[in-house]
PDBQT receptor file of N, H, CA, C and O in Angstrom, charges set to zero:
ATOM      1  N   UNK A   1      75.804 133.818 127.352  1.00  0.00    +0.000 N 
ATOM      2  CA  UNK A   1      75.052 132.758 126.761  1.00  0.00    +0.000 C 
ATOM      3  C   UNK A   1      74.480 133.219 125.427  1.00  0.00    +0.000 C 
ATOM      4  O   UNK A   1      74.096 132.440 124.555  1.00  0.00    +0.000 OA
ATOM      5  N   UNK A   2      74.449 134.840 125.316  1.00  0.00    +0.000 N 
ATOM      6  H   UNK A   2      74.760 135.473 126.024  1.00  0.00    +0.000 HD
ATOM      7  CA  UNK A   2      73.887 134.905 123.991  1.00  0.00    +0.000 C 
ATOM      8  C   UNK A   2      74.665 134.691 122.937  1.00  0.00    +0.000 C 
ATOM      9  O   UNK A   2      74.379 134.030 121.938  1.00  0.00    +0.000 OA
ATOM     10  N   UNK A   3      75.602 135.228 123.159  1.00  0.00    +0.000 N 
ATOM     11  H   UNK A   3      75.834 135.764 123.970  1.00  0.00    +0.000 HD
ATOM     12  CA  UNK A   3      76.894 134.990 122.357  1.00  0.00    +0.000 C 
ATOM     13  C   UNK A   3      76.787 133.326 121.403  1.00  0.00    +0.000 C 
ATOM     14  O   UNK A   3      76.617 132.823 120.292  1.00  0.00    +0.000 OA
ATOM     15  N   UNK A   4      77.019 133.067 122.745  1.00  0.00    +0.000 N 
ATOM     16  H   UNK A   4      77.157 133.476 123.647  1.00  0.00    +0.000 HD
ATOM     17  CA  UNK A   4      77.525 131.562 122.342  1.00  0.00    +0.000 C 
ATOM     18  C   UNK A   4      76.442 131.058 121.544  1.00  0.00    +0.000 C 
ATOM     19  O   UNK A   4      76.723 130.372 120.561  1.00  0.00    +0.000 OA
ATOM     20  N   UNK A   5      74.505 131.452 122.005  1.00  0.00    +0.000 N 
ATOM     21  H   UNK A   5      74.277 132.009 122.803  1.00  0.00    +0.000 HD
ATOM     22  CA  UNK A   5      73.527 130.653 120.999  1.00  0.00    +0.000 C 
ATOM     23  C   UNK A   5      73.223 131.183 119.813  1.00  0.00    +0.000 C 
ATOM     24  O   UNK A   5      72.565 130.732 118.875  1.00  0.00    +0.000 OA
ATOM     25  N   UNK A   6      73.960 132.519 120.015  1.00  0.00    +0.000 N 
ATOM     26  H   UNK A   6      74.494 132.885 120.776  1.00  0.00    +0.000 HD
ATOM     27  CA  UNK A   6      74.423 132.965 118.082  1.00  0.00    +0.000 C 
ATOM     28  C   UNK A   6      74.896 132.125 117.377  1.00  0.00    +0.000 C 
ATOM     29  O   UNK A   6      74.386 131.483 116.459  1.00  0.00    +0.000 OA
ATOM     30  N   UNK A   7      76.384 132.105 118.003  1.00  0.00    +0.000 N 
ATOM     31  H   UNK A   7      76.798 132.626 118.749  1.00  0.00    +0.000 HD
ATOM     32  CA  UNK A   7      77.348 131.533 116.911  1.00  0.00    +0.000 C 
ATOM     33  C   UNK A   7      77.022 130.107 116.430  1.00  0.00    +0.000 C 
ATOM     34  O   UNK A   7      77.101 129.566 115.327  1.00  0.00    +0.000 OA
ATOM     35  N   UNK A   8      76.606 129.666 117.721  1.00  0.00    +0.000 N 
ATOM     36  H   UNK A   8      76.542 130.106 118.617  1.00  0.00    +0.000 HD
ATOM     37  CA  UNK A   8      76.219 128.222 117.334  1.00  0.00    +0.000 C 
ATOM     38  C   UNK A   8      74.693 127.890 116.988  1.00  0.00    +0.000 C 
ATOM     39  O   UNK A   8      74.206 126.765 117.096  1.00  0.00    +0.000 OA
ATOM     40  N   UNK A   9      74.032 128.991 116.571  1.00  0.00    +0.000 N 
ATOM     41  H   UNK A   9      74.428 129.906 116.484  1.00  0.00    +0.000 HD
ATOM     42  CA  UNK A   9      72.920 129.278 115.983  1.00  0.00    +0.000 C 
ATOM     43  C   UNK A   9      71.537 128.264 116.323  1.00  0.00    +0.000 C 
ATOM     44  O   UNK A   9      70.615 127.734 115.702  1.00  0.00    +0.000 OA
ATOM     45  N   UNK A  10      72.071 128.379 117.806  1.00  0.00    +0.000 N 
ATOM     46  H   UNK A  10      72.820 128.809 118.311  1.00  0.00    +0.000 HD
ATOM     47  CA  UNK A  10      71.072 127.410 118.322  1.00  0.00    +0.000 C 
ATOM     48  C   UNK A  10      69.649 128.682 119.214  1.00  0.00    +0.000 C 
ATOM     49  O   UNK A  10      69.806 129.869 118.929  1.00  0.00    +0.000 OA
ATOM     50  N   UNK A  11      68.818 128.447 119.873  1.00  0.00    +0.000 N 
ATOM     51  H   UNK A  11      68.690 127.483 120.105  1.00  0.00    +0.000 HD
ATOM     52  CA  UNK A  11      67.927 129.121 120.649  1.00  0.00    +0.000 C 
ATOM     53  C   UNK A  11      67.919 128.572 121.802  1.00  0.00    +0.000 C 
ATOM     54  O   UNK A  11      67.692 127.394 122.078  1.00  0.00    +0.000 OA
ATOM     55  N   UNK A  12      68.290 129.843 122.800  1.00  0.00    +0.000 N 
ATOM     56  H   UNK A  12      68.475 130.800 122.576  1.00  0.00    +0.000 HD
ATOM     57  CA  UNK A  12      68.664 129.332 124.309  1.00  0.00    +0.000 C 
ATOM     58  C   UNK A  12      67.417 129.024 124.705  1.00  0.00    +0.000 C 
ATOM     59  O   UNK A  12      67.392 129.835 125.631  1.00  0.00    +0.000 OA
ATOM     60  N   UNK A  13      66.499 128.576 124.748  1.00  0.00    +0.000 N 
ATOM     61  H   UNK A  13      66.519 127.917 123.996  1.00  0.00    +0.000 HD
ATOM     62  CA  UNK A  13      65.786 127.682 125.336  1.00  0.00    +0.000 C 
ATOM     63  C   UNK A  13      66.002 125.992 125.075  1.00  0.00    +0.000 C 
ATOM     64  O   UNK A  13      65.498 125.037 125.666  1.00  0.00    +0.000 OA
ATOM     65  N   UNK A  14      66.946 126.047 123.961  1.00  0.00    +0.000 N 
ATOM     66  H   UNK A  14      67.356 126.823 123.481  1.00  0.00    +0.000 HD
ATOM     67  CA  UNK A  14      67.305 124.604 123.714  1.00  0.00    +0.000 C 
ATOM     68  C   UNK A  14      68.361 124.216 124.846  1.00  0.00    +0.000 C 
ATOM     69  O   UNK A  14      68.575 123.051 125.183  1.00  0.00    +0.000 OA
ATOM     70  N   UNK A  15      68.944 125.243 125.350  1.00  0.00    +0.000 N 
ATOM     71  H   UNK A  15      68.770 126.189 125.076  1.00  0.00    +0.000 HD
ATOM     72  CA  UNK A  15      69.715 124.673 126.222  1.00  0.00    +0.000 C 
ATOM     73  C   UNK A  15      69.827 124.933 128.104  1.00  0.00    +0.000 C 
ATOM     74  O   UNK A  15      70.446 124.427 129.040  1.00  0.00    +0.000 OA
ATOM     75  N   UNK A  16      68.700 126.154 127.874  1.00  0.00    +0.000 N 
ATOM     76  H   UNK A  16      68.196 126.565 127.114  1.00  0.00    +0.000 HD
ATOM     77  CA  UNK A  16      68.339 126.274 129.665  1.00  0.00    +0.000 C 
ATOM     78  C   UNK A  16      68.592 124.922 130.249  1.00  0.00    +0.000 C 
ATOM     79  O   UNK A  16      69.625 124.885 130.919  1.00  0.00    +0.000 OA
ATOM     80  N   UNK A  17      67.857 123.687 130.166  1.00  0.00    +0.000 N 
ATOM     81  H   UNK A  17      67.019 123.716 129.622  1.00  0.00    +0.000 HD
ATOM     82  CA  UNK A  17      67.543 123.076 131.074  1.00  0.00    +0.000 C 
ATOM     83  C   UNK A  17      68.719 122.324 130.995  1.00  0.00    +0.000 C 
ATOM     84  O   UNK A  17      68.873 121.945 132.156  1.00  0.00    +0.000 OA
ATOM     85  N   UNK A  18      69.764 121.821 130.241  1.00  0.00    +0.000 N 
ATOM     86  H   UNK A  18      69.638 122.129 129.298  1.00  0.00    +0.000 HD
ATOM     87  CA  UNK A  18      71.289 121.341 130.529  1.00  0.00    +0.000 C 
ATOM     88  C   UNK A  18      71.882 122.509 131.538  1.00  0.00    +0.000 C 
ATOM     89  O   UNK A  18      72.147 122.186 132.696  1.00  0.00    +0.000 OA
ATOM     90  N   UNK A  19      72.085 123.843 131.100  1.00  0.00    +0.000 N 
ATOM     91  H   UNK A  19      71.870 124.105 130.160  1.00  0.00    +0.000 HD
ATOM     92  CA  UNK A  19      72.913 124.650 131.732  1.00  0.00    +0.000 C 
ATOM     93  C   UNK A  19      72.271 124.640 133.769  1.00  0.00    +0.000 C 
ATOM     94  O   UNK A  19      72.893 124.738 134.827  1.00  0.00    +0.000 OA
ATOM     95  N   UNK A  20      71.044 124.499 133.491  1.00  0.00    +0.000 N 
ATOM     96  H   UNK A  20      70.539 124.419 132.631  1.00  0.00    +0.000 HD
ATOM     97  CA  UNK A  20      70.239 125.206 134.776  1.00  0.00    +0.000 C 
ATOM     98  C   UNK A  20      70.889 123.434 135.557  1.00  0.00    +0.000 C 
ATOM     99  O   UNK A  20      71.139 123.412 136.762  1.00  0.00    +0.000 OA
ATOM    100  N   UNK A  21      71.072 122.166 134.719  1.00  0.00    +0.000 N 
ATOM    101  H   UNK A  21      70.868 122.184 133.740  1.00  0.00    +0.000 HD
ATOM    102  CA  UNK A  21      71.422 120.953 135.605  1.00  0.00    +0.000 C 
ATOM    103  C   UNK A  21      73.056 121.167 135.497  1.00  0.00    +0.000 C 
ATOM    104  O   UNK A  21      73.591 120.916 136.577  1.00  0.00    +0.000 OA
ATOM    105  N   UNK A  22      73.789 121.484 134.682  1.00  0.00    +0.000 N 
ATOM    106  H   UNK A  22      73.355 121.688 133.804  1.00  0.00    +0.000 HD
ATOM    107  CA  UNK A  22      75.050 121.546 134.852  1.00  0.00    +0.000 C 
ATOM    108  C   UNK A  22      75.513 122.670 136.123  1.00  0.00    +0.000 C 
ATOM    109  O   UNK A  22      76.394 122.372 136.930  1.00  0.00    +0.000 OA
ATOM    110  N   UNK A  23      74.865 123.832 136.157  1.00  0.00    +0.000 N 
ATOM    111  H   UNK A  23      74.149 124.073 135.501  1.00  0.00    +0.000 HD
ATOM    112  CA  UNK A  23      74.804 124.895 137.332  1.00  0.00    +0.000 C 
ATOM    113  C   UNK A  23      74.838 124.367 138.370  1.00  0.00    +0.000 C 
ATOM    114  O   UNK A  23      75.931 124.102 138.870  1.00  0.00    +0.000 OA
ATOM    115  N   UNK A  24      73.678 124.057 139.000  1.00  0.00    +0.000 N 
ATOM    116  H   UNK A  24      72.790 124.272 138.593  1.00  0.00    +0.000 HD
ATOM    117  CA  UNK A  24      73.159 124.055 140.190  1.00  0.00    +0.000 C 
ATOM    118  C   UNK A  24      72.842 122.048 140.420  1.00  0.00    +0.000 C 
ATOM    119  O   UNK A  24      72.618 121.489 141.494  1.00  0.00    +0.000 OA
ATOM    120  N   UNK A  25      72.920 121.478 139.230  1.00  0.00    +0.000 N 
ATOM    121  H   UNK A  25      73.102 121.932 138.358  1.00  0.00    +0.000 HD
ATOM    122  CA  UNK A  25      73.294 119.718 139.915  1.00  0.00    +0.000 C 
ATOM    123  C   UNK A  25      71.589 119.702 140.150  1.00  0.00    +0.000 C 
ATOM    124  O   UNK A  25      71.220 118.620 140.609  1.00  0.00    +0.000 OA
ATOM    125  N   UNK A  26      70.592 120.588 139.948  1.00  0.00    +0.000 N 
ATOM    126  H   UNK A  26      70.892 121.466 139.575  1.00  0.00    +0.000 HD
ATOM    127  CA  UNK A  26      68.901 120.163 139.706  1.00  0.00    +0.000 C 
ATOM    128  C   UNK A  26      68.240 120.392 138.569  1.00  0.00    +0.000 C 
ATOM    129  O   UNK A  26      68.539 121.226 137.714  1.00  0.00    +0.000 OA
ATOM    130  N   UNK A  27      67.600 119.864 138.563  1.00  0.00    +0.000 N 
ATOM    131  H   UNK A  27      67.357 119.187 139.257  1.00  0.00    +0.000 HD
ATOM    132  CA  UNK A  27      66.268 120.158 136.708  1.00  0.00    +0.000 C 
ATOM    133  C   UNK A  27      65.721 121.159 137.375  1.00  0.00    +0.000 C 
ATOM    134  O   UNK A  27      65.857 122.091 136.582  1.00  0.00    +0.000 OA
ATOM    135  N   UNK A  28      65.225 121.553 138.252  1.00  0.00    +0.000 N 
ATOM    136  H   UNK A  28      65.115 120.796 138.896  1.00  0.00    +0.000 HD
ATOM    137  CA  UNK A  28      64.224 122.823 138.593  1.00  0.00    +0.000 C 
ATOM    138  C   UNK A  28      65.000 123.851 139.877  1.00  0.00    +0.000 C 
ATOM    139  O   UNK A  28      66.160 123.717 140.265  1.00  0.00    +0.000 OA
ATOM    140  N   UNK A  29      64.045 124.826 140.350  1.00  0.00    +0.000 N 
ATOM    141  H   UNK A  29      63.103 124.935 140.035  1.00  0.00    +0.000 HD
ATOM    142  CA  UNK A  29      64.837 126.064 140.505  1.00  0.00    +0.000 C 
ATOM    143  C   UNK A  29      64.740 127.345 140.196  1.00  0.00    +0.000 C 
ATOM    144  O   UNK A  29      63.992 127.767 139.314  1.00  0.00    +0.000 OA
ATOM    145  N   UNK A  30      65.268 127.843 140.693  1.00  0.00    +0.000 N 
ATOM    146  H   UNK A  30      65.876 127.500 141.409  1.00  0.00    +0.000 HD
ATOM    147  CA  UNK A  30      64.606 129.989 140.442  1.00  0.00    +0.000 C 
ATOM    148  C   UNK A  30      65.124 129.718 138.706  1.00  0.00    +0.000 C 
ATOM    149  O   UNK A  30      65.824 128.927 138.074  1.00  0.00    +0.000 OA
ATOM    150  N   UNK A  31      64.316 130.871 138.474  1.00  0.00    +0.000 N 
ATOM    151  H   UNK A  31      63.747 131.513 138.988  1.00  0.00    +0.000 HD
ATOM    152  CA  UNK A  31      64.796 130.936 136.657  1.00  0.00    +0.000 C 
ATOM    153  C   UNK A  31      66.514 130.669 136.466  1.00  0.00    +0.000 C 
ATOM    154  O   UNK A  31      67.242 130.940 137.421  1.00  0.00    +0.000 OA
ATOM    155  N   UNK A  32      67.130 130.106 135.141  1.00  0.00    +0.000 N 
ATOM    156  H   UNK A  32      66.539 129.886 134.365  1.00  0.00    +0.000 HD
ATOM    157  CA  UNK A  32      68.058 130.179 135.089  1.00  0.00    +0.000 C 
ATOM    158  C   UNK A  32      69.157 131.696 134.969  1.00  0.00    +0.000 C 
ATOM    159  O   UNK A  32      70.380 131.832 134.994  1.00  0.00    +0.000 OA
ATOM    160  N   UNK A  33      68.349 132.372 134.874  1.00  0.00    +0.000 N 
ATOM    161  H   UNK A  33      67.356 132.261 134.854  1.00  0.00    +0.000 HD
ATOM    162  CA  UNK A  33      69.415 133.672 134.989  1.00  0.00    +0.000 C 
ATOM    163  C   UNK A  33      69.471 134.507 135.950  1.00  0.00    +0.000 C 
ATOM    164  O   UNK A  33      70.053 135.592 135.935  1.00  0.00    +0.000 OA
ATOM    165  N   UNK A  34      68.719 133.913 137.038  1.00  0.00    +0.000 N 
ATOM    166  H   UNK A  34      68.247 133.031 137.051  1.00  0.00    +0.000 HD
ATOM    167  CA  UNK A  34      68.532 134.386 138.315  1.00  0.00    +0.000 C 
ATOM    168  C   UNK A  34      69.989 133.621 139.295  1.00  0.00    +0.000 C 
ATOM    169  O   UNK A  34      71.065 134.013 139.746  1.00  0.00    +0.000 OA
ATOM    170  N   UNK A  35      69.246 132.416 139.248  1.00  0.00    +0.000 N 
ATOM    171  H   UNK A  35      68.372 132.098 138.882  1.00  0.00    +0.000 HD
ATOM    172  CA  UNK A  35      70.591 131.478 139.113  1.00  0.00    +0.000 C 
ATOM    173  C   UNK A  35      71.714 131.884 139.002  1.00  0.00    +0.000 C 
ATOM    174  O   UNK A  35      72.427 132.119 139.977  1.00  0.00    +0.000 OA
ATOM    175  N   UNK A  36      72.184 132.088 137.424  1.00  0.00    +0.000 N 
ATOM    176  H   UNK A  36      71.605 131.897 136.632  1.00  0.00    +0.000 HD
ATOM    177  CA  UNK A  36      73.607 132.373 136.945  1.00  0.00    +0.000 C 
ATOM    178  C   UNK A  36      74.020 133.226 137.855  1.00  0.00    +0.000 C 
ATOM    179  O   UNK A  36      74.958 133.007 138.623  1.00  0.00    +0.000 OA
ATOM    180  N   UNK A  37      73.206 134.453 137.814  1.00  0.00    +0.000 N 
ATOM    181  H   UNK A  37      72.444 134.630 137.191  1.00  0.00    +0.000 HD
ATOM    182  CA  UNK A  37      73.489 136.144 138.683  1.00  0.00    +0.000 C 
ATOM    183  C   UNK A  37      73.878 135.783 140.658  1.00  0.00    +0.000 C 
ATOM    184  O   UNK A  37      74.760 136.428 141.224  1.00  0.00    +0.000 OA
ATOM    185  N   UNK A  38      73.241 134.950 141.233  1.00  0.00    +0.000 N 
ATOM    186  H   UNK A  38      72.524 134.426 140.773  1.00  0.00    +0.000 HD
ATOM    187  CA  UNK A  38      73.292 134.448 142.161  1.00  0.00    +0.000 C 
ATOM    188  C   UNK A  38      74.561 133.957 142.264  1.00  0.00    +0.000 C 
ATOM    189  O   UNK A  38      75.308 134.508 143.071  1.00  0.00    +0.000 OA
ATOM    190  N   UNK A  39      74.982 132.994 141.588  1.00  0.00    +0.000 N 
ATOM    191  H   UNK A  39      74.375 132.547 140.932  1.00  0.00    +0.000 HD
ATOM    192  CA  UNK A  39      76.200 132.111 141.861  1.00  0.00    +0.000 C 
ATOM    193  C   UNK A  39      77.522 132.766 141.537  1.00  0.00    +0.000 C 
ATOM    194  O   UNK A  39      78.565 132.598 142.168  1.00  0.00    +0.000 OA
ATOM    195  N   UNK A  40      77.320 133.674 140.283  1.00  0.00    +0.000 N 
ATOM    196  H   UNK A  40      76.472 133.811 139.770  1.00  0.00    +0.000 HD
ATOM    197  CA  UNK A  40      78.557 134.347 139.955  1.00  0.00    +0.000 C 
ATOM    198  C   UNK A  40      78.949 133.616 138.705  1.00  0.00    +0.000 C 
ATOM    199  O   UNK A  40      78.599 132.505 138.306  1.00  0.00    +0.000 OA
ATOM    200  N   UNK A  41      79.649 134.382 138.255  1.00  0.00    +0.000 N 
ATOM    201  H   UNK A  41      79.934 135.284 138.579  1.00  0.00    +0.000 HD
ATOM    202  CA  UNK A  41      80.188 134.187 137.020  1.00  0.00    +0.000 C 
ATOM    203  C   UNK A  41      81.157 132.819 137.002  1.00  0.00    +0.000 C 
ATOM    204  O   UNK A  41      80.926 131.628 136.795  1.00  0.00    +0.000 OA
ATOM    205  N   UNK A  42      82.137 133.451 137.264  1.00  0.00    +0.000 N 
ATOM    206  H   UNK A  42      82.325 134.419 137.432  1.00  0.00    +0.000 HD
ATOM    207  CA  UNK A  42      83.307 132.284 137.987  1.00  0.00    +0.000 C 
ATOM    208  C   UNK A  42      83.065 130.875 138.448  1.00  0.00    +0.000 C 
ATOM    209  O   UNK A  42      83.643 129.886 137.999  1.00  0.00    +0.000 OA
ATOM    210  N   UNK A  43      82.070 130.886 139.472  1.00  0.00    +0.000 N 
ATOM    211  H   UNK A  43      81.600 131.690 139.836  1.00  0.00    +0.000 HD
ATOM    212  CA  UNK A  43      81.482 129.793 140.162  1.00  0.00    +0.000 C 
ATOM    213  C   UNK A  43      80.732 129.178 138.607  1.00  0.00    +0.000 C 
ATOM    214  O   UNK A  43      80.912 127.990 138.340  1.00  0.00    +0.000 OA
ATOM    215  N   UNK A  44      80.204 129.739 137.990  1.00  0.00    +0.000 N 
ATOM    216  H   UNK A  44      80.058 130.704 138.207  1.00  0.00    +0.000 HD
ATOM    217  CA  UNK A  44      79.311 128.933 137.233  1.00  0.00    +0.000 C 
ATOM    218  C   UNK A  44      79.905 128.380 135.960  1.00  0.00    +0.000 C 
ATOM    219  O   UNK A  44      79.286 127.572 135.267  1.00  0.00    +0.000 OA
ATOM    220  N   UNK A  45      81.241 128.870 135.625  1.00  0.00    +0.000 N 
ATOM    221  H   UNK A  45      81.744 129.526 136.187  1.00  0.00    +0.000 HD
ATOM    222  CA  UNK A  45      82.174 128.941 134.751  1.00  0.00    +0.000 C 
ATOM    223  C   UNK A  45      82.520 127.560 135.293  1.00  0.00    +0.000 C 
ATOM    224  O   UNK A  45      81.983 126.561 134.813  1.00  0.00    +0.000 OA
ATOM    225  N   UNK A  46      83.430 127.481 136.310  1.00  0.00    +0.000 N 
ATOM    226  H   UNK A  46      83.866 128.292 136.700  1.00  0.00    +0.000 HD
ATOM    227  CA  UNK A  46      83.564 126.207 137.158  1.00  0.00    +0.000 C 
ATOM    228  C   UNK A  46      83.049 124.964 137.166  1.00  0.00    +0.000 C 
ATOM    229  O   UNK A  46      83.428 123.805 136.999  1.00  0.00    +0.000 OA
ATOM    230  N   UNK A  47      82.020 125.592 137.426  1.00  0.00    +0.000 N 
ATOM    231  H   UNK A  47      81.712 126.534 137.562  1.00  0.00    +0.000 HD
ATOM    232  CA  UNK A  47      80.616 124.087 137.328  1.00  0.00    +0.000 C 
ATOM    233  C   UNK A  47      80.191 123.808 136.317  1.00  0.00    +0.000 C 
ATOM    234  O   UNK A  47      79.629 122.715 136.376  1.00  0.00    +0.000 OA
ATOM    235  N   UNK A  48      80.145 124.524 134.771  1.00  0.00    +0.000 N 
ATOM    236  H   UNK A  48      80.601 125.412 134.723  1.00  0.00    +0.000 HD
ATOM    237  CA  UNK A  48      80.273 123.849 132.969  1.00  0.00    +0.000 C 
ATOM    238  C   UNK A  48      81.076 123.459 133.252  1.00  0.00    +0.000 C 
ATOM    239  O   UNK A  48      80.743 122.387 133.758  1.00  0.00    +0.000 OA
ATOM    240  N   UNK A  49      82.628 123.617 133.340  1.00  0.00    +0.000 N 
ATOM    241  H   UNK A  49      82.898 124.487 132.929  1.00  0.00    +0.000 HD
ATOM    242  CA  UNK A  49      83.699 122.768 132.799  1.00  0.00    +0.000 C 
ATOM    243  C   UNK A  49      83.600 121.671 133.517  1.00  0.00    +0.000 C 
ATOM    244  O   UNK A  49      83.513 120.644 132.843  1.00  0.00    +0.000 OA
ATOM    245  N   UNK A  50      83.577 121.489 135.138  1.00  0.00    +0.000 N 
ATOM    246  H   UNK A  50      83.648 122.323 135.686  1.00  0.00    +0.000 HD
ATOM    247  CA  UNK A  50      83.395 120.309 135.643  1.00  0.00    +0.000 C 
ATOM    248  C   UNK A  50      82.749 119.573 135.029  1.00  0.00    +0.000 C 
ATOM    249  O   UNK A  50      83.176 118.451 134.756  1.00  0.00    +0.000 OA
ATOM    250  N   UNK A  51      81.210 120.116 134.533  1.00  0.00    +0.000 N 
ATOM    251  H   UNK A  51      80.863 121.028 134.754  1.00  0.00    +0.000 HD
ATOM    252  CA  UNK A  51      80.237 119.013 133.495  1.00  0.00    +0.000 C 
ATOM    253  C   UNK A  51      80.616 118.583 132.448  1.00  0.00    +0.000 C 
ATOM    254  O   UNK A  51      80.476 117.421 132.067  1.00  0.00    +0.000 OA
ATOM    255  N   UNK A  52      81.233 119.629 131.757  1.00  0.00    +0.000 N 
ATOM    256  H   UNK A  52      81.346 120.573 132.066  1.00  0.00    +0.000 HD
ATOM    257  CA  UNK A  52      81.646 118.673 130.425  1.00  0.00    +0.000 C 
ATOM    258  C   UNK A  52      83.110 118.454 130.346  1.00  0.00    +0.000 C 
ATOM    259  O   UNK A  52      83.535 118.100 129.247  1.00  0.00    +0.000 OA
ATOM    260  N   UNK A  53      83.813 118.576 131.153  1.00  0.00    +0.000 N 
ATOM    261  H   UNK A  53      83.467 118.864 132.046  1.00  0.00    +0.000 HD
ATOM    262  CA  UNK A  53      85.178 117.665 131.222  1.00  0.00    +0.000 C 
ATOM    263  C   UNK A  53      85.436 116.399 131.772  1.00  0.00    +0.000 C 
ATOM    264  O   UNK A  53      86.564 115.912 131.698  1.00  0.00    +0.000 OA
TER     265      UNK A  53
């Protein structure tokens, strides 16, 4: 995620709360990088594209 709010020169707090509802399908919830680490990489990879495809 850091990567990505480099390049696109945004600040990941602009986008926790999309990623943390695209993840896990709730607005609230253990921190989002607790989250990510929990679900796995893969799994969570999965569940963006489902959201934005």
């Amino acid at each position: 995620m850091h990567d990505f709010t480099v390049m696109e020169n945004i600040k990941t707090n602009q986008i926790i709360h999309a990623m943390r509802v695209a993840v896990t399908g709730e607005s609230f919830g253990l921190g989002l990088f607790d989250t990510l680490a929990i679900i796995g990489k893969a799994a969570c990879l999965k569940r963006i594209e489902r959201t934005l495809g």
